[in-house]
C-alpha positions as CSV (number, residue, x, y, z in Angstrom):
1,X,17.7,4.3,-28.4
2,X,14.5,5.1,-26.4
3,X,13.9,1.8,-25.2
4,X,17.6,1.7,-23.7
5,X,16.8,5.5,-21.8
6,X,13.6,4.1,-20.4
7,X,15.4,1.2,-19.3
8,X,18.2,3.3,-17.4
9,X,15.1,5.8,-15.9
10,X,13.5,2.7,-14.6
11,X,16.7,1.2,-13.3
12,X,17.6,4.5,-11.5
13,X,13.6,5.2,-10.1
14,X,14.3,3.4,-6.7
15,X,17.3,6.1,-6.1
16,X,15.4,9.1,-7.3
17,X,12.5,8.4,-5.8
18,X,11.9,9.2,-1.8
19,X,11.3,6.4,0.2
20,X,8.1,6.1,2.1
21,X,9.7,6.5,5.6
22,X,11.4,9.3,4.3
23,X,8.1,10.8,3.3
24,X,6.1,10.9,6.6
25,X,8.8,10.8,8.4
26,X,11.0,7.9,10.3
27,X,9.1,5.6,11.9
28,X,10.5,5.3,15.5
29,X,9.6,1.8,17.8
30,X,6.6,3.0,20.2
31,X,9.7,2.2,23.1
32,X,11.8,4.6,21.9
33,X,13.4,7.3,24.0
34,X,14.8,10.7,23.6
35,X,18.2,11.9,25.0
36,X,21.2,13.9,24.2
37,X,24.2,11.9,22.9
38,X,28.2,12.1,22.7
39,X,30.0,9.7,20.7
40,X,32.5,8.2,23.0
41,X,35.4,5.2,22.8
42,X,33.7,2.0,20.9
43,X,31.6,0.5,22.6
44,X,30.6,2.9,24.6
45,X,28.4,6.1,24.0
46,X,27.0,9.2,26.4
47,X,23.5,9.5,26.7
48,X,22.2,12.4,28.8
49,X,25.9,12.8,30.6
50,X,26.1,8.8,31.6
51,X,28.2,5.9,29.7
52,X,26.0,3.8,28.2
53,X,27.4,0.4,26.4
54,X,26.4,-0.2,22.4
55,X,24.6,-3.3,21.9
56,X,26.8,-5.9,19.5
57,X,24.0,-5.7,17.2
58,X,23.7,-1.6,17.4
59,X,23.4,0.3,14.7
60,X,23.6,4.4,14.5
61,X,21.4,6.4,12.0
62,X,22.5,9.7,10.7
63,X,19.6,12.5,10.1
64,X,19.4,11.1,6.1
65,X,18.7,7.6,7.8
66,X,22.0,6.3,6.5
67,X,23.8,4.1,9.3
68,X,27.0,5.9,10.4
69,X,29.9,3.8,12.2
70,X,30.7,4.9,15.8
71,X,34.3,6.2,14.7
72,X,33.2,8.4,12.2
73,X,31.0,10.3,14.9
74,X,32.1,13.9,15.7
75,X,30.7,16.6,17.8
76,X,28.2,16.5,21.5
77,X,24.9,16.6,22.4
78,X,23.0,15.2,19.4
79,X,19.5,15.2,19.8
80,X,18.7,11.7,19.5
81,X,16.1,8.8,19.8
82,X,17.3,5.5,21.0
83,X,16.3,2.4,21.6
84,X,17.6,-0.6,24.5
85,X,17.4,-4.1,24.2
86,X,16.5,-6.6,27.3
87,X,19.9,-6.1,28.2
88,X,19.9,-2.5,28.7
89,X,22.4,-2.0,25.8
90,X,21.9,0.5,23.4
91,X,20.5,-1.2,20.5
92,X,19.7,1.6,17.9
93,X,20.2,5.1,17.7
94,X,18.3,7.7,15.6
95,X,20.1,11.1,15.2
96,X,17.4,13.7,14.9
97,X,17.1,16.5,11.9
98,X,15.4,20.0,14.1
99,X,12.2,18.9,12.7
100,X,12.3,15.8,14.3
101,X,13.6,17.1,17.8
102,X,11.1,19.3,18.2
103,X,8.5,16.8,17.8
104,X,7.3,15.0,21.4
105,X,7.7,11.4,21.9
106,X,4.3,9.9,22.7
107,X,3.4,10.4,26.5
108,X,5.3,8.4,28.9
109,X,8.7,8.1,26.6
């Protein structure tokens, strides 16, 4: 009986326990920029009042890091990070929590 409940804690640790990035915060790409997003028709998004075009390869993360679909978006003007690819695409996109959007971006973001 013991050894099966310290089985089951062990198996269920990596979902109890906070993950690093979650710890000290996510760790944004030094390139990333800072904007104000409305979800939009797939595959295109509004950053900072233009239409910009999701990359194929985009991917959206909610403020708990979790990757939401495009669809599923509702409401304007969340504070996010984002990133482009060589093709100007938008190729990820970080929705901030209010701690995180009232932290700077490094100079020159």
């Amino acid at each position: 009986m013991w050894k099966r409940r310290n089985l089951a804690l062990l198996l269920l640790l990596p979902f109890i326990a906070p993950l690093p990035a979650q710890a000290d915060g996510r760790p944004f790409p030094p390139n990333a920029k800072r904007g104000k997003m409305t979800p939009a028709w797939h595959p295109s998004i509004i950053i900072d009042g233009k239409t910009r075009t999701l990359s194929p390869a985009a991917r959206i993360f909610n403020a708990e890091n979790m990757i939401e679909m495009p669809a599923s978006l509702r409401g304007e003007n969340f504070v996010v990070n984002y990133q482009e690819d060589g093709e100007g695409q938008i190729l990820n996109v970080w929705i901030l929590t209010r701690e995180e959007a009232s932290q700077r971006l490094p100079a020159g973001k």
